[in-house]
C-alpha positions as a LaTeX table, in Angstrom:
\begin{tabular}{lrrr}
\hline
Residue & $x$ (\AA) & $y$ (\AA) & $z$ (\AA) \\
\hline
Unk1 & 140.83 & 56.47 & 43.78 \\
Unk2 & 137.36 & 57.42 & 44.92 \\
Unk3 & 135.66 & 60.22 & 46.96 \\
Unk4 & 136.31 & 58.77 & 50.20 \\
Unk5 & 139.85 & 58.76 & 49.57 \\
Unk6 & 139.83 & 62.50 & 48.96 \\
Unk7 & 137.73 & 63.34 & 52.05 \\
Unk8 & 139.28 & 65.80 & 54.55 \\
Unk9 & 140.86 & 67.90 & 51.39 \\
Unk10 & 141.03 & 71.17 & 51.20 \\
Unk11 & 138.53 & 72.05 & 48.21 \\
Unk12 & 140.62 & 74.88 & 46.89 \\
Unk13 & 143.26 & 72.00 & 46.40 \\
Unk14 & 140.88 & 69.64 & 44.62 \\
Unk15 & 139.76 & 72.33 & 42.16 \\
Unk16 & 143.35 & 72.84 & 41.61 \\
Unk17 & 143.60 & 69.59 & 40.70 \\
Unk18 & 140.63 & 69.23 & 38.19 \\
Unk19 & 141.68 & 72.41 & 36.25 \\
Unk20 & 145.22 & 71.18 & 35.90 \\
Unk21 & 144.06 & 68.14 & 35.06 \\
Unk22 & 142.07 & 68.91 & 32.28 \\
Unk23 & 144.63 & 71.53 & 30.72 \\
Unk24 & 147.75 & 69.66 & 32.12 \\
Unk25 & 149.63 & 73.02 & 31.88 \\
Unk26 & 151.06 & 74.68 & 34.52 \\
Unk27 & 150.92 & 78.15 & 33.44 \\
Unk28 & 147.62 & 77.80 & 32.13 \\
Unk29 & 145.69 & 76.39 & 35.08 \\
Unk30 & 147.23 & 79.07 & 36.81 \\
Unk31 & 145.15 & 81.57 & 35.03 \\
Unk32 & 142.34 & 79.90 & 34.70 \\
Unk33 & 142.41 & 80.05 & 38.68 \\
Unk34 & 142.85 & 83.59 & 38.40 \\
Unk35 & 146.24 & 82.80 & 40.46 \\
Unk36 & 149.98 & 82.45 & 39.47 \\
Unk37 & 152.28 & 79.37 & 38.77 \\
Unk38 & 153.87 & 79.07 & 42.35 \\
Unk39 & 151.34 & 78.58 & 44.68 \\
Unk40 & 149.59 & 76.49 & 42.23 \\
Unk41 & 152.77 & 74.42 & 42.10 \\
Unk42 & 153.03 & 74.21 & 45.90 \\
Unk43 & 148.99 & 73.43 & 46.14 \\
Unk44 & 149.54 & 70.51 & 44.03 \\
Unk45 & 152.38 & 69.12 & 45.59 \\
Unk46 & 150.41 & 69.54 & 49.25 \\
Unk47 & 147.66 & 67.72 & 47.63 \\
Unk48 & 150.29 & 64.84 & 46.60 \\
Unk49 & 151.50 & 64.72 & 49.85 \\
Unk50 & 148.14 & 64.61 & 51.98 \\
Unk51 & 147.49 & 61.43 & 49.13 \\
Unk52 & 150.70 & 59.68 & 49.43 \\
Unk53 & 150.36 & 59.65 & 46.17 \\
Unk54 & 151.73 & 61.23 & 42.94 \\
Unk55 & 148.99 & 63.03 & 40.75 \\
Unk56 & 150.94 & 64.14 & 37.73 \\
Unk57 & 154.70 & 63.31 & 36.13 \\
Unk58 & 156.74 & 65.83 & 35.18 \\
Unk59 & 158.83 & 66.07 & 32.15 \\
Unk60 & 160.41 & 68.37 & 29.65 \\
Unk61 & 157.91 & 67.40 & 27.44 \\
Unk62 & 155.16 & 69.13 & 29.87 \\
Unk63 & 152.76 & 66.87 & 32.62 \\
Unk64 & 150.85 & 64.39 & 32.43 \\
Unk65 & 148.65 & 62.34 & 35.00 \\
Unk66 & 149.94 & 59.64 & 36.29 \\
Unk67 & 147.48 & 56.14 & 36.78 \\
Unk68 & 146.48 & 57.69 & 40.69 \\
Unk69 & 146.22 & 61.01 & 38.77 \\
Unk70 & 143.65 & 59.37 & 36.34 \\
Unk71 & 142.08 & 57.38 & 38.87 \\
Unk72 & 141.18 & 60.40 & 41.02 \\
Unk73 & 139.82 & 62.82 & 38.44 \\
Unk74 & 136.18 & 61.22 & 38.10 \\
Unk75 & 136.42 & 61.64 & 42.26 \\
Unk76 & 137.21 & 64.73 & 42.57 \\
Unk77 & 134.75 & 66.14 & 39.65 \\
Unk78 & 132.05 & 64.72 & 41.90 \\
Unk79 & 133.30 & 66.52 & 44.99 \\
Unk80 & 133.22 & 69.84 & 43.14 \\
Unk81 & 130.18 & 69.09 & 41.54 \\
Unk82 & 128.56 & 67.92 & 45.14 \\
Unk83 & 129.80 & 71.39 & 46.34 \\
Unk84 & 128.71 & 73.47 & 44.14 \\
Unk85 & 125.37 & 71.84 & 44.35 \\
Unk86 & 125.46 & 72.59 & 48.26 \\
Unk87 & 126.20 & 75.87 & 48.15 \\
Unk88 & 123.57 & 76.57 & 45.75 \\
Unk89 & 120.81 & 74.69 & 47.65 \\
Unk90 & 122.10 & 76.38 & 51.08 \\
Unk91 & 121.61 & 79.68 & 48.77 \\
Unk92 & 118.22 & 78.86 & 47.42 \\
Unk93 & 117.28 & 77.86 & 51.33 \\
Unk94 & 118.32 & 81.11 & 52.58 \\
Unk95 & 116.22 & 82.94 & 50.18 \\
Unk96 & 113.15 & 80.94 & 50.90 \\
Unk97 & 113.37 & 79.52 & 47.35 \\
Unk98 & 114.35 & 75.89 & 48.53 \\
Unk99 & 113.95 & 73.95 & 51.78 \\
Unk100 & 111.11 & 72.42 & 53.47 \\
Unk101 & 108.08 & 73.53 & 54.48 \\
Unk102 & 105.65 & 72.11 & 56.64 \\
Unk103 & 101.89 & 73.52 & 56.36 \\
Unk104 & 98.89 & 72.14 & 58.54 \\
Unk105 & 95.55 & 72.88 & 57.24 \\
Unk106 & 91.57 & 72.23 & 58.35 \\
Unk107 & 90.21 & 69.93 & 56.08 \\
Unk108 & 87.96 & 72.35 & 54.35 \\
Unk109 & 90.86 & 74.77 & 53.10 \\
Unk110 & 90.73 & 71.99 & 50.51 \\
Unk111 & 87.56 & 73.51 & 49.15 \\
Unk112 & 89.20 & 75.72 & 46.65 \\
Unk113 & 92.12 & 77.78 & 49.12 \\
Unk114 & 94.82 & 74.81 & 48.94 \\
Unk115 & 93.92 & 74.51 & 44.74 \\
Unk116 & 94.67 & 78.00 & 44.25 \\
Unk117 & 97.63 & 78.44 & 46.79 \\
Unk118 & 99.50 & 75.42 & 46.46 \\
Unk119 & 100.35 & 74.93 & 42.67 \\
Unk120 & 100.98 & 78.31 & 42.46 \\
Unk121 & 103.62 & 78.08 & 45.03 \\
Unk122 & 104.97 & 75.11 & 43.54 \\
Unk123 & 105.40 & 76.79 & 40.17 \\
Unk124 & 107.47 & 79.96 & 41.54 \\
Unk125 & 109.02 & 77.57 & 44.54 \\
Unk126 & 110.19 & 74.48 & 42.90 \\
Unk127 & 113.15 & 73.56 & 44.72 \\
Unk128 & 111.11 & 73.96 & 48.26 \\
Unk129 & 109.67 & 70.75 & 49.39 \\
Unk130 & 105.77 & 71.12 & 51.08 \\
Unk131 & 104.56 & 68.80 & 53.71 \\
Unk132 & 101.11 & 69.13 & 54.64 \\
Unk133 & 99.20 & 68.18 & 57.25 \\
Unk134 & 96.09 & 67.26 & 57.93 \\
Unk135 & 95.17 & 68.91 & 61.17 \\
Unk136 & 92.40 & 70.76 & 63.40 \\
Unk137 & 92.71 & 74.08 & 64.33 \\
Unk138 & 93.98 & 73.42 & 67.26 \\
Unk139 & 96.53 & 71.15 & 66.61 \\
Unk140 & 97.67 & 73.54 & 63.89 \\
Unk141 & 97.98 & 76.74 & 66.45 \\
Unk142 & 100.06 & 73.97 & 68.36 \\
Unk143 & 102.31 & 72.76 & 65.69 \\
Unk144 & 103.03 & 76.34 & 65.22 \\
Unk145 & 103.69 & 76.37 & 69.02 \\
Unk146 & 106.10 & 73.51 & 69.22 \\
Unk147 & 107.74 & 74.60 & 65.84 \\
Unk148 & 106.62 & 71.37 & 64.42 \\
Unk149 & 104.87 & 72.80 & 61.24 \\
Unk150 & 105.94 & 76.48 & 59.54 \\
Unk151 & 102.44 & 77.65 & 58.36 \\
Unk152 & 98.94 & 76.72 & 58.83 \\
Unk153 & 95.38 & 77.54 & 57.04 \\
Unk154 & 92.55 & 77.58 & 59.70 \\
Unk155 & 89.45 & 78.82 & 60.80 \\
Unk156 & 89.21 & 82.08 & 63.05 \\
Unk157 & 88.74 & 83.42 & 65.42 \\
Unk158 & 89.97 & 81.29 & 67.70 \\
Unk159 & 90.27 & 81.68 & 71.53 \\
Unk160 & 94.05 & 81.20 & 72.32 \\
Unk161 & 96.33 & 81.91 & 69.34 \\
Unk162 & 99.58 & 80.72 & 71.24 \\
Unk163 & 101.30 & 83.12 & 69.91 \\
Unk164 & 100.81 & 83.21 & 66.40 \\
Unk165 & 99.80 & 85.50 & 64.33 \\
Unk166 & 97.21 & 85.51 & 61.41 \\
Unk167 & 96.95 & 86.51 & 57.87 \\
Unk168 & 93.14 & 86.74 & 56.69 \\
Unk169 & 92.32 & 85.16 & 53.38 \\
Unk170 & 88.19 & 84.27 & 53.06 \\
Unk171 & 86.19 & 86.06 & 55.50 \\
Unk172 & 82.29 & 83.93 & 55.36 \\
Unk173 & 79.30 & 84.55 & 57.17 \\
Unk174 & 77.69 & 81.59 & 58.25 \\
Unk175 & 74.13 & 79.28 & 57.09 \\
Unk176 & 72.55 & 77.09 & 58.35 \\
Unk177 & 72.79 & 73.47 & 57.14 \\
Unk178 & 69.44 & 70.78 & 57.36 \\
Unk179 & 68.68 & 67.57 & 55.88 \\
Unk180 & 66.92 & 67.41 & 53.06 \\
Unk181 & 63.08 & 67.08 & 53.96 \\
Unk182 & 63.36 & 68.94 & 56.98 \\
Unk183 & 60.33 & 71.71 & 58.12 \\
Unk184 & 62.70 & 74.44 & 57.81 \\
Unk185 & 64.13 & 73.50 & 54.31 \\
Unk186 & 60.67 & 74.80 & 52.85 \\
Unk187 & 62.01 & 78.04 & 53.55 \\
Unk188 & 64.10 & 80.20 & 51.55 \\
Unk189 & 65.61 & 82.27 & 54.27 \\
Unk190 & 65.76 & 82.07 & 58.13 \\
Unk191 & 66.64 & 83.81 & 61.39 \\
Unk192 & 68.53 & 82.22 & 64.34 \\
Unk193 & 65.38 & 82.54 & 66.29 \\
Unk194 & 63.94 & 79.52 & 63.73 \\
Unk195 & 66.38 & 77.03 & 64.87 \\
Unk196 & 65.64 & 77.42 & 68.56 \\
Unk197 & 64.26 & 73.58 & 69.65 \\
Unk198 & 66.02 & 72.27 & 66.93 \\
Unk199 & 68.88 & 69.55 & 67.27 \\
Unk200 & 72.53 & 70.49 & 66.89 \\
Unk201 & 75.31 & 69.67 & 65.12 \\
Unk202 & 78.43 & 71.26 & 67.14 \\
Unk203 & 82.00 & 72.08 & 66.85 \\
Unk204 & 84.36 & 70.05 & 69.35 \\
Unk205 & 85.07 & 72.30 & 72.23 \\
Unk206 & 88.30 & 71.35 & 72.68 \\
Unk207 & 89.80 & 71.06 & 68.95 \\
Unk208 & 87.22 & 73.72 & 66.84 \\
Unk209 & 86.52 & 75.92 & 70.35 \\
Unk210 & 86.41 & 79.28 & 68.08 \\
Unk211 & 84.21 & 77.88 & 65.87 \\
Unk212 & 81.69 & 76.76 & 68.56 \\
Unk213 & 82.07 & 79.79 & 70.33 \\
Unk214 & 80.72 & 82.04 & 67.81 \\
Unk215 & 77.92 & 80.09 & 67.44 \\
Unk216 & 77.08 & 79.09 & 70.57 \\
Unk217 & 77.47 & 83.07 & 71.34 \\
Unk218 & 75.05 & 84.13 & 67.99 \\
Unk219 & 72.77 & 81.63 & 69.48 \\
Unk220 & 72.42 & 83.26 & 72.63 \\
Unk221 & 72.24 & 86.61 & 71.31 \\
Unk222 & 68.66 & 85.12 & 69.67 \\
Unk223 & 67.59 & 84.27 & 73.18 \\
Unk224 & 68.70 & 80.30 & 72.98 \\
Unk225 & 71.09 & 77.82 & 74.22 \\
Unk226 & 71.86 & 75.49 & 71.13 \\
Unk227 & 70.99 & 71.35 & 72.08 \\
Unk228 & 74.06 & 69.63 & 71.47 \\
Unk229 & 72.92 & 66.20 & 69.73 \\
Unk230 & 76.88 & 65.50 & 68.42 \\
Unk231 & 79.94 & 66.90 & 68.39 \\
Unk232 & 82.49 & 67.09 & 65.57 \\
Unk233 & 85.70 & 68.60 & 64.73 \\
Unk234 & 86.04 & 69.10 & 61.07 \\
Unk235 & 83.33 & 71.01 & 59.06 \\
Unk236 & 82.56 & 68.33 & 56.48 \\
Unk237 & 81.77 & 65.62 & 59.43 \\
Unk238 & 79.50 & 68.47 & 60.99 \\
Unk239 & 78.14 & 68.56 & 57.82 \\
Unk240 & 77.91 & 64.43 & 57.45 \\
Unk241 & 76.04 & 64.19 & 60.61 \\
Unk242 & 73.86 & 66.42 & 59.75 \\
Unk243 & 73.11 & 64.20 & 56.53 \\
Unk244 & 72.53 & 61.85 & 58.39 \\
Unk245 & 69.16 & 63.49 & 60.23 \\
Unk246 & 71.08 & 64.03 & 63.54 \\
Unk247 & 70.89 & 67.80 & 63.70 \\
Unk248 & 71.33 & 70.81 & 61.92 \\
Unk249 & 74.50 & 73.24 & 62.36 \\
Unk250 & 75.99 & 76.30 & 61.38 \\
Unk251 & 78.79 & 76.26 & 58.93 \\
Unk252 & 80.22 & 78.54 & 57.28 \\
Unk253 & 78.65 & 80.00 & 53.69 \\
Unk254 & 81.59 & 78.85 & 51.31 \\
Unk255 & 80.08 & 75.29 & 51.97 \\
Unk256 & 76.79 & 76.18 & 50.56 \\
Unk257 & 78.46 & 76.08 & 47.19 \\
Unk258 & 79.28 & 72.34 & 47.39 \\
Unk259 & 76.76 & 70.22 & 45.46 \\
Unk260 & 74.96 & 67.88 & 48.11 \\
Unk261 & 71.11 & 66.37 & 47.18 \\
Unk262 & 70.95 & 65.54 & 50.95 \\
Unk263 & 71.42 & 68.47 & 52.25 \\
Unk264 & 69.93 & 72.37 & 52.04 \\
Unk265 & 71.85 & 75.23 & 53.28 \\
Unk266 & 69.61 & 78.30 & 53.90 \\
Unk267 & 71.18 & 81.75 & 54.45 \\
Unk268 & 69.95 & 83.63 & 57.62 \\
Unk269 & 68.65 & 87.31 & 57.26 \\
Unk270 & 69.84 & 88.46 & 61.10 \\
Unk271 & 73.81 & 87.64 & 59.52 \\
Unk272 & 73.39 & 88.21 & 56.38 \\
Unk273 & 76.87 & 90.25 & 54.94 \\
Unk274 & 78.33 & 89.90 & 58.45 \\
Unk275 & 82.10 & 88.16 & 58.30 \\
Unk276 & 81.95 & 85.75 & 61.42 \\
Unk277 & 84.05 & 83.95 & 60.88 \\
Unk278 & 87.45 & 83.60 & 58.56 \\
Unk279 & 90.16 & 81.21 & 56.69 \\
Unk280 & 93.20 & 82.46 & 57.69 \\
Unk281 & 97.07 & 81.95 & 57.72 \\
Unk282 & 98.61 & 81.25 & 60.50 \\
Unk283 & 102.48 & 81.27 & 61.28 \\
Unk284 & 105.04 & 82.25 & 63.74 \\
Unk285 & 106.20 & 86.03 & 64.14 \\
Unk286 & 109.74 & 86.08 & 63.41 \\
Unk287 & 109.98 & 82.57 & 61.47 \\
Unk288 & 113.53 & 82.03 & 60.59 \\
Unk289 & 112.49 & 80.00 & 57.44 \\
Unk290 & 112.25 & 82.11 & 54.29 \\
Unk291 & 110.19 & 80.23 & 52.93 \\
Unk292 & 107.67 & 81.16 & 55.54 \\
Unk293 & 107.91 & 84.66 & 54.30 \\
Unk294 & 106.93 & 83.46 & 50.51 \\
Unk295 & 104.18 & 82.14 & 51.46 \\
Unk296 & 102.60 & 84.60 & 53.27 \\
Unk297 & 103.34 & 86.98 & 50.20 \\
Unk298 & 101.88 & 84.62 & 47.69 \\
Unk299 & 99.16 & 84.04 & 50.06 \\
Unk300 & 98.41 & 88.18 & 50.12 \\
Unk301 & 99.07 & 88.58 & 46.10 \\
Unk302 & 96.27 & 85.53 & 45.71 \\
Unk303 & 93.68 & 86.61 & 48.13 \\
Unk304 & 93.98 & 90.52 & 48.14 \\
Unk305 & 93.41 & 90.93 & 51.40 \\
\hline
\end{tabular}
């Protein structure tokens, strides 16, 4: 007999089963199931009926299974097992300790954020399954929208949050980035006011718009409309072009720790120690997903902010 012959049962009725199976005692299964000999005789006889089959002889000399009886067993072990494992994963899910979650992050998060958040949450989380996503900022504040992803790791501020809110974890001020061999790279420090003339390296205005808003505002406020010569939506192909001698850009001043003989980054005294800009968590206010909830702890516990 296999599972599917045993689907529709009443589980209560297949536990019965197994117990008395394995002691093939009456009064003993009964306490073993915490229940007394009657019902348990009537459950098993229900359970023979529903079958059209009979489980277990009878005899003075005590009970025994009978062929179906021995046939069944192996089923019905795997139906409680199948349960149990169920229950515990619907438990686990509830709890935010199992479950998927879907994260969408800006490429540069992977420039030490993701390596410190992600195994961590894999060691205390093992049972929850992580999808992550490559994304822009915007298509992350979207996902969150649509419900499509759970969490994302972005860049703020950003001009429409569409409804989600935002845990900060790196606030950075921002440098300037040049070629190497460029006038400016002579220098060891800048102000905005230096850059005025120069070629520019921008953030797309439709998929990093917070990101080119603050600098195209910091630019202003130094009496200067930056020249778009490119546009780009991910830091590291900002930074890529600018390699390449199309422009220079402002990035922010975690990126200034990444080894790169083609390029210089040069701090700028007018923002010096001022947090422009910041990688943050995003995520929906009132997430039904635990897991949602463990992430933004872990997230707080790792970056202390």
């Amino acid at each position: 007999m296999t599972v599917a012959a045993l689907r529709g049962v009443d589980l209560r009725r297949i536990r019965h089963f197994v117990v008395l199976a394995e002691t093939l005692n009456f009064h003993r299964a009964a306490q073993l199931l915490h229940m007394t000999q009657p019902p348990l005789t009537v459950s098993i006889q229900k359970l023979e009926t529903e079958l059209g089959v009979r489980l277990f002889e009878r005899s003075a000399k005590g009970v025994r299974l009978t062929p179906s009886g021995e046939a069944a067993l192996d089923a019905a072990r795997q139906m409680l097992h199948h349960a149990a494992a169920f229950s515990e994963m619907a438990a686990l899910a509830q709890s935010g300790m199992a479950g998927l979650l879907r994260v969408g992050f800006v490429g540069s998060a992977t420039h030490g954020l993701l390596q410190r958040l992600i195994p961590r949450f894999r060691a205390e989380h093992p049972q929850v399954e992580l999808l992550l996503r490559d994304s822009s900022s915007m298509q992350i504040l979207r996902g969150l929208a649509e419900e499509s992803i759970d969490i994302g790791l972005l860049w703020t501020p950003v001009l429409d949050a569409m409804g989600a809110e935002f845990l900060t974890l790196q606030r950075q001020t921002l440098v300037a980035a040049l070629p190497q061999g460029h006038p400016l790279a002579r220098r060891r420090s800048l102000v905005l006011a230096d850059l005025q003339g120069e070629n520019f390296i921008l953030y797309d205005r439709t998929q990093a718009e917070g990101m080119r808003s603050v600098c195209m505002l910091l630019c202003q406020r130094a009496g200067f409309v930056p020249r778009a010569a490119q546009e780009a939506i991910q830091i590291q192909t900002v930074l890529a072009l600018v390699q390449t001698g199309l422009g220079i850009a402002l990035v922010p001043s975690m990126m200034a720790e990444l080894p790169n003989a083609q390029l210089v980054f040069r701090p700028l005294r007018d923002l010096a120690d001022q947090a422009l800009v910041a990688l943050a968590l995003a995520y929906r206010p009132g997430s039904s997903k635990p897991a949602v909830q463990r992430m933004r702890q872990l997230a707080a516990q790792e970056f202390g902010e």
